[in-house]
Structure formats: structure tokens, C-alpha cells
N, C-alpha and C positions, 0 to 999 in steps of 0.2 A: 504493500500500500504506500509504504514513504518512496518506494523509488519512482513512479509516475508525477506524483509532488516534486521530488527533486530535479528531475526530469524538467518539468517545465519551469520552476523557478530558475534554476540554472542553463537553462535554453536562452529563456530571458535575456540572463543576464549576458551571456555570450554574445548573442544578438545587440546588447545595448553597449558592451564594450567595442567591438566592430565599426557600429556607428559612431561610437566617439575618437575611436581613431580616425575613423573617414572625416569627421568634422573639425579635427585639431589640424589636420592635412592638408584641409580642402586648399588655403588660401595657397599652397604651394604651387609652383608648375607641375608638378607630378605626385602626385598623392600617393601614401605609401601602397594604398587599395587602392586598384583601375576598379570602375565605375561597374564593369563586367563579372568582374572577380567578387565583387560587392555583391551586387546582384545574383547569381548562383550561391552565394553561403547565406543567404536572405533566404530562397527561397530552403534549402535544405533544413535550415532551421526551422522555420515556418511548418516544415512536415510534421519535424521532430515534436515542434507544440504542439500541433493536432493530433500526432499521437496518445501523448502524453492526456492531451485533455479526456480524448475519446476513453482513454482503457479507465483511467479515473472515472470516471462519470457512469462508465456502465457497474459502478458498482453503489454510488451513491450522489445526491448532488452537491453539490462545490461549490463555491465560489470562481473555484482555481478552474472548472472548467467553462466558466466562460472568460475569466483571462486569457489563459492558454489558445481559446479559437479565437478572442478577439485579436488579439495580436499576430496570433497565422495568419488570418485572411491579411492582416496590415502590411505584414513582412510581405506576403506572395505577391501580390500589385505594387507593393515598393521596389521591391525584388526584379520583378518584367519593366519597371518601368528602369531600372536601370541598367538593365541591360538593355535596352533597346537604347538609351543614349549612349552607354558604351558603345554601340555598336552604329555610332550617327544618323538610326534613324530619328532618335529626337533629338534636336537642337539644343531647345533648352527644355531641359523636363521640369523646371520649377512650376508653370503652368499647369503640367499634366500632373503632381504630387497633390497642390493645393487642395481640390475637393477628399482626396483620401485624407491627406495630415488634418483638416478641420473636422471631419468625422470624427475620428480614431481619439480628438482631442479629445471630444465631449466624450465620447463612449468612454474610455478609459477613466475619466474624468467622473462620471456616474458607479463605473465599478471601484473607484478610490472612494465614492462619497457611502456605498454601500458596505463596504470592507470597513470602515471607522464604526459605519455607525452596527457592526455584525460581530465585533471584538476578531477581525483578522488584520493587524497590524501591516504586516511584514504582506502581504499581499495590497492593503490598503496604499504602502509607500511606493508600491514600486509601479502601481497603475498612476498614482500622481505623480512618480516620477516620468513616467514614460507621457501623460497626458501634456505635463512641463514642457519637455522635449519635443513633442511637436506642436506645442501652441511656440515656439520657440524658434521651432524650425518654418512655420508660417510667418511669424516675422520678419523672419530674415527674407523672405523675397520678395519681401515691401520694403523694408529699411537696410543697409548694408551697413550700417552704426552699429548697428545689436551687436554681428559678428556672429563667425559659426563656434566660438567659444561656449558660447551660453549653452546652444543646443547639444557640445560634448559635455557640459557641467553636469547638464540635465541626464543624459546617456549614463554620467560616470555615480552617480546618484541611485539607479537603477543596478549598477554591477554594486556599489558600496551595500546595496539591499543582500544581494543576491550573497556577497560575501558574510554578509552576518548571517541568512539562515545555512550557511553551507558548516560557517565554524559551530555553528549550535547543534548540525545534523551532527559532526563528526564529533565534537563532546558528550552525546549522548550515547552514540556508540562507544566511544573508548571506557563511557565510567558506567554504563552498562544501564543509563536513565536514569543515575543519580545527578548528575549535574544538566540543567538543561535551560538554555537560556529560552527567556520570554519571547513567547509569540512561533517556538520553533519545534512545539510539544506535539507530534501529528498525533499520538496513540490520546489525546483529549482531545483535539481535533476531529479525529475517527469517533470517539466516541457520543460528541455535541449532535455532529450529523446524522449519526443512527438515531438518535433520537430525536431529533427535527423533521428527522424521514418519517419517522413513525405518524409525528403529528399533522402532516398533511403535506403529501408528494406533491412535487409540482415537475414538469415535463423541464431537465434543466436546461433543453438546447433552447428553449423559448427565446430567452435574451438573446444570445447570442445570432440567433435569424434575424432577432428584430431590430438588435445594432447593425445588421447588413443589410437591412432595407434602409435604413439610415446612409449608408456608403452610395447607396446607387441613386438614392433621391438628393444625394447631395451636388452630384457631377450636373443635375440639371439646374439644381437650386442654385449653384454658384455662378451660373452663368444667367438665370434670371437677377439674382442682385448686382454681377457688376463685378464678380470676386474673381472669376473669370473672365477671358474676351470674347472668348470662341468655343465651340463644342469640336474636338478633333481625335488624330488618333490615338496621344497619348492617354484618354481619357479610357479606352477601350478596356485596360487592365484591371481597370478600378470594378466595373463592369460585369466584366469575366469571374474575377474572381468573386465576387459578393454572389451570382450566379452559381460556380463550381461548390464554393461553398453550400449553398445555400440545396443543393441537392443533398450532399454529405450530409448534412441536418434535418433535411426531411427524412433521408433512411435512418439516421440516429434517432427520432422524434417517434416514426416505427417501434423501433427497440425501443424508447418510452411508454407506448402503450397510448400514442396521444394521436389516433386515424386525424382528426378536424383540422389539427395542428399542421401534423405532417402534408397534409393536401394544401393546406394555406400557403408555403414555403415551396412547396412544389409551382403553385399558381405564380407563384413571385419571383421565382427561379426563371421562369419561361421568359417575363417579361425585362428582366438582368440582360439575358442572350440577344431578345430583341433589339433591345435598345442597343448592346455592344456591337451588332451587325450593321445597323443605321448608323453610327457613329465609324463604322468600318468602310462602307457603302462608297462614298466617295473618293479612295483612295484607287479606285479601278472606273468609276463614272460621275462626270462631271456634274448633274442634277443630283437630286437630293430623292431617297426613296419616297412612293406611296406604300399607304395604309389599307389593307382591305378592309372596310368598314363592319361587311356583314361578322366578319371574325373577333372584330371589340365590342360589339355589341354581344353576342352571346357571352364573349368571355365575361363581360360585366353581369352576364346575367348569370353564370356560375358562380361570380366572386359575390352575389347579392344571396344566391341559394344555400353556397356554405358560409356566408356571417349568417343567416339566418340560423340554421339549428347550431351554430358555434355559440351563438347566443345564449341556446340552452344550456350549454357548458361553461360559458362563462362571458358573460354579457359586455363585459371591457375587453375583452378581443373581437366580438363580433362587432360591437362599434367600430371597431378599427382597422376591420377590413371592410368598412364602409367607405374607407377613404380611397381603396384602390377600386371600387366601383365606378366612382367619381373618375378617377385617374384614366380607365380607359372607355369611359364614356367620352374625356375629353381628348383622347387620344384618338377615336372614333368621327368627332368630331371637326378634328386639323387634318388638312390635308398632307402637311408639313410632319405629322407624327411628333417624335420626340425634340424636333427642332423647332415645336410653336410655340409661342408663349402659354399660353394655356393649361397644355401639359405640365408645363417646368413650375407654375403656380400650385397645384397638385402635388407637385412633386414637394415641394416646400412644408405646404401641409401632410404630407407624408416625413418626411424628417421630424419633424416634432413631432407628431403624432406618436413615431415610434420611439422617440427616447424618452417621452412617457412611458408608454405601456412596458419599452424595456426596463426603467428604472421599476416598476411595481415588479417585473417578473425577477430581476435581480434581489429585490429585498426577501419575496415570498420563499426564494432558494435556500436563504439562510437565516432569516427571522423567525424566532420562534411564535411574535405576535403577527399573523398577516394578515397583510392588506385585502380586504370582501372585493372581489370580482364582481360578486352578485348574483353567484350560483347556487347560494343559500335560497334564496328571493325566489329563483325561477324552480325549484325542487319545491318548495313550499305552495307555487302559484297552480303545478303540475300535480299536485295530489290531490287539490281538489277537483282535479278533471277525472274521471273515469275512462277517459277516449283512451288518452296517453299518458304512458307512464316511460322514465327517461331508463334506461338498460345501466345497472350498476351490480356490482359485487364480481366474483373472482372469474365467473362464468362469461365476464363481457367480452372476453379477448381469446375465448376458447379457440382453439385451432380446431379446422373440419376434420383434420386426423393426424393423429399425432400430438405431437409436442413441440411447438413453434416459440419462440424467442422475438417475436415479430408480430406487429397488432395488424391485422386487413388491410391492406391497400385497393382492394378492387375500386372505392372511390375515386380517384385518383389516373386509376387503369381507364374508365369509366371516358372521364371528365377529359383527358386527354385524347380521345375516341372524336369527339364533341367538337374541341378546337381544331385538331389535324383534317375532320370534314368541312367543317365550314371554313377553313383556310382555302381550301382546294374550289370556292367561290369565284375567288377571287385569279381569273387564270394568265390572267396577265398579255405583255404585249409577246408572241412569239420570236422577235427580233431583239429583242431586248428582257429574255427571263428575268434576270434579276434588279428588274424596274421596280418588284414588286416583295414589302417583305412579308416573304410565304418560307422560304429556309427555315426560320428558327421554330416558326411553330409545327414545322410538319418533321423536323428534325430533333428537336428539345422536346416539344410536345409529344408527338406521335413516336418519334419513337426513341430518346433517351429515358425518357420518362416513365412511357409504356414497357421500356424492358425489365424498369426498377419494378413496373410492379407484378409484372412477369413471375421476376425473381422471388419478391416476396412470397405469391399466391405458389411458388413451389416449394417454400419453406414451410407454407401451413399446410402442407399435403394434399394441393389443388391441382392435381395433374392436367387437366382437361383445358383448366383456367390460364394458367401459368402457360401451356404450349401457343394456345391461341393467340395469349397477349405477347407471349415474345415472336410467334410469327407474322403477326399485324405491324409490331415492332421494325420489324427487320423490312417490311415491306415497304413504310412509311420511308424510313429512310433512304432505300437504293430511292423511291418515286420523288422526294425532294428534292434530294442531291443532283439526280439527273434531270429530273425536269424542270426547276426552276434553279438550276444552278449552271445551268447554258451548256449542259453535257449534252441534252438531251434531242437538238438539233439532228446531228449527227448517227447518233443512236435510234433512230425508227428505223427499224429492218425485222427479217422475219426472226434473226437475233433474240431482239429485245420481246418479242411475242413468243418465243419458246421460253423463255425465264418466267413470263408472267403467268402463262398457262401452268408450270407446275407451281406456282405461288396457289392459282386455284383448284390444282389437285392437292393439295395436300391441306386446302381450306375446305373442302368436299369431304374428306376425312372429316373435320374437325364439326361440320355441318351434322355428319351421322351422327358423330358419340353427342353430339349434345342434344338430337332425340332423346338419347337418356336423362336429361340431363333437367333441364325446365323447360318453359317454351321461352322465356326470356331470351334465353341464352341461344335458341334455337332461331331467332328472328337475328339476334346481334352477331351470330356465323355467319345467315344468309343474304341480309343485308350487305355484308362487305362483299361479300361475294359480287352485289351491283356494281362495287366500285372496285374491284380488280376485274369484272366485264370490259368498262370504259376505260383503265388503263390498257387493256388489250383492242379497243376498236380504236384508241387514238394512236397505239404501236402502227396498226396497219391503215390507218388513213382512211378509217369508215368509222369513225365517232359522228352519229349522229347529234342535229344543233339542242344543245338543252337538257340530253342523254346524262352526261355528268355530272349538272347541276340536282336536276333531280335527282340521281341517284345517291350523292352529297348530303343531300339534304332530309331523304329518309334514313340514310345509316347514321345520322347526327341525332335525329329526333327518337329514335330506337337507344341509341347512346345511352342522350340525354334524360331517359325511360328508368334505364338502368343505374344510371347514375343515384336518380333521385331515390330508384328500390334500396342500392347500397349506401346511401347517406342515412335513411327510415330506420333500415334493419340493423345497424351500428349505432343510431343513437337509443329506438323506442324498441320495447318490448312487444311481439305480436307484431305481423305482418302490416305495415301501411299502405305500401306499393307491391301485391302480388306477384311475382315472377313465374306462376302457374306449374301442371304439374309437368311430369316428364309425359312428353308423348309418345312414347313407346315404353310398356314397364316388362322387364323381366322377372321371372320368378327366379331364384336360385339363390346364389351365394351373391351377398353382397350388394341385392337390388329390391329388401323390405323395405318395408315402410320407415322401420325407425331405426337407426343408428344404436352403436354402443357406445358408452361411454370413453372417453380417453382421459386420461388423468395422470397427470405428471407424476413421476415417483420421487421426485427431490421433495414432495409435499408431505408433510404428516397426515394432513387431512386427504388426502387421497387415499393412503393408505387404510383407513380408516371406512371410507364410504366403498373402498372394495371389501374389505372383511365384513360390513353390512351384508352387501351383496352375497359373500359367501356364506354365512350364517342364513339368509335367507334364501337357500336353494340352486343359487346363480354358479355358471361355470367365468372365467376369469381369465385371462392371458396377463401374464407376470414378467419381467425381469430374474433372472438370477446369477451367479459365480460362472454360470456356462453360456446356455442359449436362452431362449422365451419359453416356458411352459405355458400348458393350459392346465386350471387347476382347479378342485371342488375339494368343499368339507367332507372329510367321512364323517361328522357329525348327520349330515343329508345325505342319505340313500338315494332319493333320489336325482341328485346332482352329481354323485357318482354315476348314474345308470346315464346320464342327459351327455356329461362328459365325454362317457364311452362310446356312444352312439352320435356325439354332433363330429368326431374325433375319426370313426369308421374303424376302430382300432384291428389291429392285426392280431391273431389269435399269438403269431412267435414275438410279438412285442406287448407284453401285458403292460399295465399301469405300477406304479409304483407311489412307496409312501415318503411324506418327510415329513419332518417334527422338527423343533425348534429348539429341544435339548432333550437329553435321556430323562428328564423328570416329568416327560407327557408318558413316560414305556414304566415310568416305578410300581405301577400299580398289578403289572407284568414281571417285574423283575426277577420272580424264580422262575418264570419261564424259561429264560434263556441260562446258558452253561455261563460260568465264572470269564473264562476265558474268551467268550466270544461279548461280554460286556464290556470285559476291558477291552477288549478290541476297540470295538465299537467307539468308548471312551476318546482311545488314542486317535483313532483315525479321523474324529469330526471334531466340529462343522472342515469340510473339505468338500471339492467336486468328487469325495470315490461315495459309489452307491455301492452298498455292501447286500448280496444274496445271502440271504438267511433263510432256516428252514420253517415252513410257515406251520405255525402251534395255534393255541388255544387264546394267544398275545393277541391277535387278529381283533377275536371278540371283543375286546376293550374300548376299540377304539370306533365302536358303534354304527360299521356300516350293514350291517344285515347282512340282506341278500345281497346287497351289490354289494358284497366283500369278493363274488366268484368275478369281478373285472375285476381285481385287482392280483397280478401277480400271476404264479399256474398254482394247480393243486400241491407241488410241492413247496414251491417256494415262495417269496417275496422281495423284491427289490427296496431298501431303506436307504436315508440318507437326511445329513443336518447339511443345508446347503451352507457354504461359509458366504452369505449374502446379507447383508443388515436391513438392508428394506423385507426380503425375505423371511429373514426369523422374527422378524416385527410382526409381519402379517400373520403365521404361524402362532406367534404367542397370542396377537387378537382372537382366531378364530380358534384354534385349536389343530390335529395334525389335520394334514390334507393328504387329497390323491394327484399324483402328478402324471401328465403326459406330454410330450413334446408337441408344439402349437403350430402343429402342419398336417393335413392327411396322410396317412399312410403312404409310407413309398416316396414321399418328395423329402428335398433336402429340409436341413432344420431350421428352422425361422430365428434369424439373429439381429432383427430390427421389429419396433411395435408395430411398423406400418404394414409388413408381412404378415403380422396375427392377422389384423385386419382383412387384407388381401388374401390369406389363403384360409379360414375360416368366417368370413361376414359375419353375420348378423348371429353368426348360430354361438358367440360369445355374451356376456351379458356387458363385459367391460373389458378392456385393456388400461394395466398399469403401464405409462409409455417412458420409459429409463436410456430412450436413443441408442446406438449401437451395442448389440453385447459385448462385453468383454474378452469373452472367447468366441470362436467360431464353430467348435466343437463340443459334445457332449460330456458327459463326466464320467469317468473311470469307471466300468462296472466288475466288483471282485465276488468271487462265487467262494462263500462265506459257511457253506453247508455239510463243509468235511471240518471245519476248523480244529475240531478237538481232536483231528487224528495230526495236528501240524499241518493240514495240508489246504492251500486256498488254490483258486482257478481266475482266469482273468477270460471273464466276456468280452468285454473291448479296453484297452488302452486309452487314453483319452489325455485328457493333460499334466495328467499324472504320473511319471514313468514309473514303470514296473518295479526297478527297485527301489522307491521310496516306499511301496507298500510293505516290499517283503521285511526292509526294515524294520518298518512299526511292530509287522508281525513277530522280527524276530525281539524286539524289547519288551514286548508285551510277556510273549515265554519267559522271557529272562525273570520279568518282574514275578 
């Protein structure tokens, strides 16, 4: 835990020792650092912090991790901006710095005023030192009186930080945490935040997006006030990266469990790329881009749809995505795009807007008393509605199968569907594709964005979802790049119509399975399919006039259908927008009506509602030391009998028992010989299943009649698996019957998702524990001669051979 801390305070500080050498330098003819050289250890470091932020964060929130990203994105645009004047293509980059350095001022500036008022000192000084240094470095390229003195003061102020928590880390090591200077104690640090966590999580990459929407409204803002002359290409960096960013924080925001959040950052991300391609635009054509109008107008009507139920979750951010409604209504509006006045007005009010909203979401990180959003209010206003009720407790972010790390993206998958068709509106002048900006959205949108959630829906165990959206993905993009990036000229031949044809063979696939699947999903396959038609009649020169548009325009509104099912069913409980049933239904494995549960096994409480389950009759697919079992109470007769039969077992592969320690068999204990106890003793909990001769011990353990699946007439297979979720669930219920969780005859299942898959519905739950540990089964030792000295080996397994016979032979000895 101290090393990701260490990590980015002393990144920091590296980074601000660097620039105070470049500023004590500067006034020389040759600086000790070329401006190129500068620039590549800016950006390396820059990694290193968002490293550093990210592994910290995914364990609790921080402060330090929205320093650590604030300062990444700073470095990585200061970093390109000076390499690019290294490299003469900027002349003077002071112009191009100014809108990043007055950002980064305030931001920093807000995480120094949060850090004082949170008791983190040594984070507090060095966000105000770094905030110093570039309110510092902004005067300097108004005044050349200040001098670049100041701004290495500022820098050296920031390593003098970095230097004191490094001597306080390495005295706490050397006297083992009795000496420990103030402000540098993580292990009371670690413990404030677990308990700040407790009292009301908050998603911690919030701020840090929201100081990057801050970065990109500032590049227009400074050119509406005057602080600027010009909008050009230095600017582009600033741009980019608050953009590249700000994707990394929508999949982090994911892994917060925050969908509304994350789609918000994704929406803001697309319009970062825009704007940096328009400010690009000129650098190859002499006018300045158009705006497709029909495409800011929907987009505004998405950014209105999710501040609407963002609202329900928290009423100061849905406000506040009221502002980028506005923003690309007025963008909608100018013909001129991001170079009207208009927009850049918007954009202003977008700057403070968000270093509002970032300053509450910085305080709520680490204040134990926070600031009301207003989500109290809207839960309070919602219970007395009977329609709707808001989706809360541990169940909201369930994975469709499995065990996912990852909250739903299909919102998001959805809404970029939405923007990539009604971009495609807009088709531009043929002589001049890139007249028109359609690149970012059909490239950022449709499909960098759509792959993120691609990706996600196959980490929730969305096979079907996750293929479709990453070859929609993949589509979006080759049709961008080439057709409105002026490849595409060129490129009509019967070529480009064999590519596109297997785009819709293999969307004709995707078409079938999702007959299974809803009809939602069954109209948003076949839908696109109209619009890889019209990529293939305008390959060969028979697009009919209008063909496109409309066909645009029904896969946008199908989308947009879906969108609003997936925004419903992620905030309210009970269906709002139907997605219908599957129309075609199979009977068999895997195609009931109702699902089985999945339940994480790092949980207690899963644990727990399986031993429910098992006590009440149900069969169960489990985690162990080996592979997945399926498994039932012998306490239930007839969950042994359901077991056996939902299993198809093999007559040469009987069932087998396990217990959770020899004090479930006491009640048995002169049943068995001296010798083969102590065996028994030594050899467990371990993967060896030991063949024993089957007695009169059987009856004990309460399973009746279904005792005859269990084992053969002679014998019995036992074992204390050495698993601690295992003997947990064993101690809840009492002993069970164990079978390996595949049918007969196929390999043995070493992931939950396989239980799932190769037994369906006929489970009542799966415990889901991600990869087994081994890939093989457990040691089976044939335990039924033992008192003659003699044991047998049914399979080997992960046990070698003579580690048994060892035990065997200490056990004689004893």
C-alpha cells in the first residue's frame, strides 16, 4: 500500500525537480535539458503517476489519487507540447501552454484547499506548491521581470515536499514505526480511509474527469476572454489528452460501480476528440470545418436523457450536465463549430461549473462530514411513488454470469450506436470528405468507445453482446477512416464490397443467436444490417437517393430504444422499457426461464445464501483446492438423488463425500480401524481422496436411500478438501456429496462460467471463485487394504505418489 503512495509523491517530485532545472537554465543559450528531452521524461513520468494513482485507488479513495491523475494529464500535454517545439513545429509554445498552466492552476489549487482542510499536509503543500509554479509560470509570459527563477522556486518547493515524506518513509522503516514524522504515517492514513469508505463511497475518479472538463473548456475560454489570440495547433494537446484521459476514467469509473458517471465522461471524451480534430482541421485545408447539425442535436438530446435519471442519483451532477446540453445545442447552432463565439461562452460556463462540482466531489473523497448532492431528497420523493423504485443494495451491479469486476456498460455501447448513425447524416461534399467533422464521432464514438464496451459486456459474461459490439466496432471504424477521411475515393471497387459482405455475414450470425436472445436485441442486429446494405450499394455505385439516410435513421431510433431500456433497467427496479421475449425459445440446457444464481466466493454472505440453498434441497456448483464441483447435503436425500440425475453420473465414476474435519465422522469413530484414522488424520485437509471400505459410518451421515449414489457397494471415496471457502460451506451445512461439475465423459470444469455452460439451469446456484487453481482433479488413494500396509493409487493427480506413501509410512511408524 505505501509503495503506490511513494510512487507518486516521488514521481512528483522528480517531475518538479526536472522542471526547475529547465527553469534555472532557460535564460541560457542552451539549457542543460533540450526542450525534446524535456518533453519524453514529462511524458514517462506522467504514466508513472497514473499508474501509481490507478493501483491506489482501486483499493480505496484518496486524495492522492486525484493528485497523481491530475498532474499526469498536466505533464502528458506539457510533455507533447514540448516536444513539438523541440522539434520546430511550435515556434513559440508559450501561447499553446497558457490554457493548460491556468487550469492545472486552479485544479491543483482546489486539491491544496481540500488537502488542508482533510488533515493531509504533505499532499496539501505540494498541490500548492505545484499550483505556485504554474500560476508562476503564467506570468512569466506576460511579464519577463518575474523571471523563470520564481517558477524553479516554486518546482524546488515541491521536491523540498517530496524530500521530507521520502526521509519520514525511510525513518519509519529503519526504526520499524517507532519514529515517524508528521503527516508521513500511511498505516493511519490507510486506516482514516477505510473508515471514510465505510461511511459513504463516492466514485473517486469523479474529480478528476471533472478537472478535465475544466482543461478543454478552458482552451476555448481563453480565447473568448482575450488570454489567448488565436485557436491553433498547439492547442491540440491540451485537447487530446483531457480526451485520452478522460476515456481511462470512464473505464476506471466502471470499476467504480458508477454506469451514469462513466457514460457522462465517455459523452465528454467524444466531444475533447472533436474539438482537437477542428482545431487540427486547418493544418491540411485552408476553411475552417462544418458541423453536422442533425448529430448535436441528438447528442444534446442524450446529454438531457442521462442528466435526467443522473439526477436520481445525484441531483448536482445532473445539473451539471445541463451545461453540456446547452454546449452542443450551441454548437448545433454555429456554423463555425468550436471557433464561434457562442460555443467558447458555454465553454466558460462549463469551466466553473466544473470546478464547482469538482471541488464538492474532492471534499466528499475525504471528509468524513459531506456535502448533500440531494440524493437523500430524490430517494425520499421516490418512495412515495409506487411506479418507481431506484435499484440499490449489493445485487445492483450483478454480473449476467459470473463474477465481473466491472459495472454494465451496454448504456454507453447503446448511446454511441445513436451518435455514429446520425453522424452518417451528414454525408458531406465527395471532393472534399473531410469538409465535414464526421471522423471523431464515427471513430471515438462508434467505434473506440463501442469497443470499451464491447470489452466490458465480455467481462460480465455477455458473449453475444460483447461480439456484436466489438464487430459494429470494428466496422465503424474501417467506414470512417475510409470514407470521410478521403481514402475512400479510391477505394470503391469490387474490393471494398467483398470486405463489407463478410462484415454482413458474420452480422447474419449475430442476427440468428439473438432470436434467442430478446426481440430488442433482434431488431438492433437487423437494423444495422440496413446500414452495412448501403455501405455495400454505395461500394458498387447503386446506393439509391435517400436509401442511407433512412436507413441511419431507423438503426439510430432502434439505438436510441435500447438505450433508454439500458439507462430504466440500471437505475429502477422492474422492467420500464420492455426489451421483449426471445423469439425463438429452446428447451434444454441452458434456455429456462430462470437463471441460477452466481455469487462471488470472496463474499461471506454468498457463502452463506449457498448453504441456505443447500440445506434447502438445492444442488450447487462450488470452487475448490482442484477443479469446480457440483454438490448436495447428505443431510437431503433428495438433493443427492437431483444431483445424480441432473449430473447423468457414470455407474464407474460414483459420487463421493467430504467433510470439513474428522469431528463430523466422531460419532462413527469405532467404525473405522486405529490406523486408517490416523491416516486419514495425517493426510487432510489435502487434494488426496482416500477409498475407504464402506460400513455402517455411511448411516450417520443421513442420506437414506440415496446413500446407493454415493460410492459402489464396497466402497466410498472421502476427502477434507484443503479449500477455506470450502470447509466454511461444509461447516454451515454439514458433510456433502461431491461430483465433478460436467457431464459425464467431458473434461472437468475449471472456471464458474463452465458450470454454467455445461450444466444450465439444472444447478440451483454457482459459487463463482474465477479460474481454479489447478486444472486437475485430486489424488484418488485406494485406502481399503490399509491395515494389511498396503494402499493403491486410482489416479495420481497433484499429489505425487510418494508424498502419500510417506505419510503412510509415518503414520506406521507412529
Amino acid at each position: 500500500e505505501s509503495l503506490h503512495s511513494c510512487i507518486g509523491l516521488l514521481g512528483i517530485s522528480a517531475g518538479s525537480l526536472l522542471l526547475a532545472v529547465h527553469f534555472y537554465s532557460s535564460p541560457r543559450a542552451a539549457p542543460l535539458i533540450p526542450s525534446t528531452a524535456l518533453g519524453v521524461l514529462l511524458l514517462i513520468l506522467s504514466a508513472l503517476l497514473a499508474y501509481a494513482g490507478i493501483r491506489r485507488s482501486l483499493r480505496k479513495a484518496s486524495l492522492l489519487v486525484s493528485l497523481c491523475l491530475t498532474v499526469s494529464s498536466l505533464w502528458s500535454g506539457y510533455g507533447v507540447i514540448l516536444i513539438l517545439a523541440g522539434q520546430a513545429v511550435l515556434p513559440a509554445p508559450g501561447a499553446a501552454l497558457l490554457p493548460g498552466l491556468a487550469t492545472f492552476t486552479l485544479a491543483l489549487l482546489l486539491v491544496a484547499l481540500v488537502g488542508f482542510l482533510c488533515g493531509e499536509p504533505v499532499l496539501a503543500l505540494v498541490a500548492a506548491a505545484l499550483s505556485l509554479a504554474g500560476a508562476h509560470e503564467v506570468a512569466l509570459h506576460y511579464s519577463s521581470s518575474l523571471g523563470p527563477s520564481a517558477v524553479a522556486c516554486s518546482h524546488l518547493l515541491v521536491c523540498l515536499a517530496g524530500g521530507y515524506f521520502a526521509l519520514g518513509r525511510m525513518l519509519c522503516f529503519l526504526t520499524k514505526g517507532k519514529l515517524v514524522l508528521p503527516g508521513t504515517d500511511l498505516a493511519e492514513r490507510k486506516a482514516q480511509e477505510q473508515g471514510q469508505g465505510k461511511a459513504g463511497s463516492t466514485n473517486p475518479f469523479a474529480a478528476p474527469g471533472l478537472l478535465l472538463n475544466m482543461l478543454s473548456a478552458s482552451v476555448f475560454g481563453c480565447r473568448l476572454l482575450g488570454v489567448t489570440h488565436t485557436l491553433f495547433l498547439g492547442h491540440v494537446p491540451w485537447l487530446w489528452a483531457a480526451g485520452t484521459y478522460q476515456i481511462g476514467i470512464c473505464v476506471l469509473s466502471y470499476r467504480a460501480m458508477d454506469v451514469l458517471m462513466a457514460t457522462a465522461f465517455g459523452f465528454t471524451s467524444i466531444l475533447k476528440f472533436a474539438a482537437g480534430y477542428s482545431l487540427l482541421y486547418p493544418t491540411w485545408q485552408p476553411e475552417e470545418p462544418s458541423f453536422p447539425t442533425p448529430f448535436l442535436v441528438v447528442f444534446s438530446i442524450l446529454f438531457a436523457v442521462l442528466a435526467l435519471f443522473l439526477s436520481l442519483q445525484s441531483p448536482v451532477d445532473g445539473l451539471y450536465l445541463l451545461v453540456f446540453v446547452a454546449y452542443c445545442i450551441a454548437l448545433a447552432c454555429s456554423p463555425r463549430g468550436f471557433f464561434a463565439g457562442g460555443p467558447q461562452g458555454v465553454a466558460v460556463a462549463i469551466f466553473v461549473s466544473s470546478a464547482l462540482v469538482a471541488l464538492i466531489h474532492l471534499y466528499n473523497v475525504r471528509a468524513k462530514a459531506k456535502i448533500p448532492l440531494g440524493k437523500g431528497a430524490v430517494r425520499a420523493l421516490l418512495a412515495r411513488s409506487s411506479l418507481l423504485k431506484l435499484r440499490e443494495g449489493p445485487d445492483l451491479h450483478a454480473p449476467y454470469l459470473g463474477y465481473s469486476k466491472y459495472a454494465d456498460a451496454e448504456v454507453l455501447a447503446y448511446a454511441c450506436s445513436v451518435l455514429a448513425s446520425f453522424a452518417l447524416t451528414a454525408t458531406g461534399d465527395p471532393q472534399a470528405p473531410l469538409a465535414t467533422v464526421v471522423i471523431p464521432w464515427l471513430v471515438v464514438a462508434g467505434g473506440i468507445l463501442k469497443l470499451l464496451g464491447g470489452s466490458v459486456a465480455f467481462a460480465r459474461g455477455k458473449t453475444l453482446e460483447s461480439s456484436a459490439f466489438i464487430l459494429y466496432s470494428v466496422m465503424w471504424i474501417i467506414w470512417g477512416l475510409t470514407r470521410f477521411g478521403g481514402l475512400y475515393g479510391t477505394a470503391r471497387s469490387f474490393h471494398a464490397a467483398v470486405g463489407i459482405v463478410a462484415f454482413m455475414l458474420f452480422n447474419s450470425f449475430i442476427v440468428f443467436c439473438s432470436l434467442f436472445l430478446n426481440m430488442a436485441w433482434f431488431f438492433y442486429s437487423l437494423t444495422f444490417m440496413l446500414i452495412a446494405v448501403s455501405f455495400l450499394l454505395d461500394a458498387i455505385h447503386a446506393l439509391p437517393t435517400g436509401y442511407d439516410i433512412a436507413a441511419t435513421l431507423i438503426f439510430g431510433l432502434v439505438s436510441f430504444y435500447c438505450f433508454l431500456a439500458a439507462l430504466a433497467s440500471s437505475t429502477f427496479e422492474g422492467c420500464c422499457f420492455p426489451l421483449g421475449r426471445p423469439l425463438v425459445q429452446l428447451s434444454g440446457v441452458g434456455a429456462g426461464t430462470t437463471k441460477c444464481l452466481h455469487l462471488p466466493a470472496r463474499k461471506a454472505s454468498s457463502v452463506k445464501r449457498i448453504a441456505d440453498i443447500l440445506r434447502n434441497g438445492g444442488t450447487c456448483g462450488i470452487p475448490t483446492d482442484t477443479v469446480y464441483v457440483l454438490v448436495a447435503a447428505c443431510s437431503r436425500p433428495d438433493a443427492v438423488e437431483k444431483a445424480h440425475r441432473s449430473k447423468r453420473q457414470a455407474q464407474d465414476r460414483p459420487m463421493s463425500l467430504w467433510i470439513s474435519s474428522l469431528k463430523q465422522l466422531e460419532p462413527a469413530k469405532h467404525l473405522f480401524t486405529p490406523l486408517l484414522w490416523d491416516f486419514m488424520e495425517a493426510a487432510w485437509p489435502s487434494p488426496i481422496s482416500l477409498v475407504i471400505p464402506r460400513g455402517e459410518w455411511v448411516d450417520f451421515l443421513g442420506m437414506k436411500d440415496s446413500a446407493k449414489y454415493v460410492g459402489t457397494p464396497q466402497s466410498v471415496a472421502i476427502r477434507i478438501p484443503d479449500c477455506s471457502v470450502t470447509t466454511h460451506l461444509i461447516d454451515l451445512v454439514g458433510p456433502i456429496v461431491v461430483t465433478s461439475a460436467n457431464p459425464t465423459g467431458e473434461a472437468d470444469t475449471t472456471h464458474h462460467n463452465q458450470v454454467y455452460a455445461k450444466l444450465g439451469d439444472q444447478v440451483d446456484a454457482v459459487l463463482c471463485g474465477g479460474p481454479s487453481p489447478e486444472n486437475i482433479a485430486s489424488t484418488v488413494v485406494d485406502c481399503t487394504k490399509i491395515d494389511s500396509g498396503n494402499i493403491g493409487f486410482f489416479r495420481v493427480g497433484i499429489i505425487p505418489k510418494s508424498q502419500v506413501l510417506q505419510i503412510l509410512e509415518q503414520v506406521q511408524k507412529k
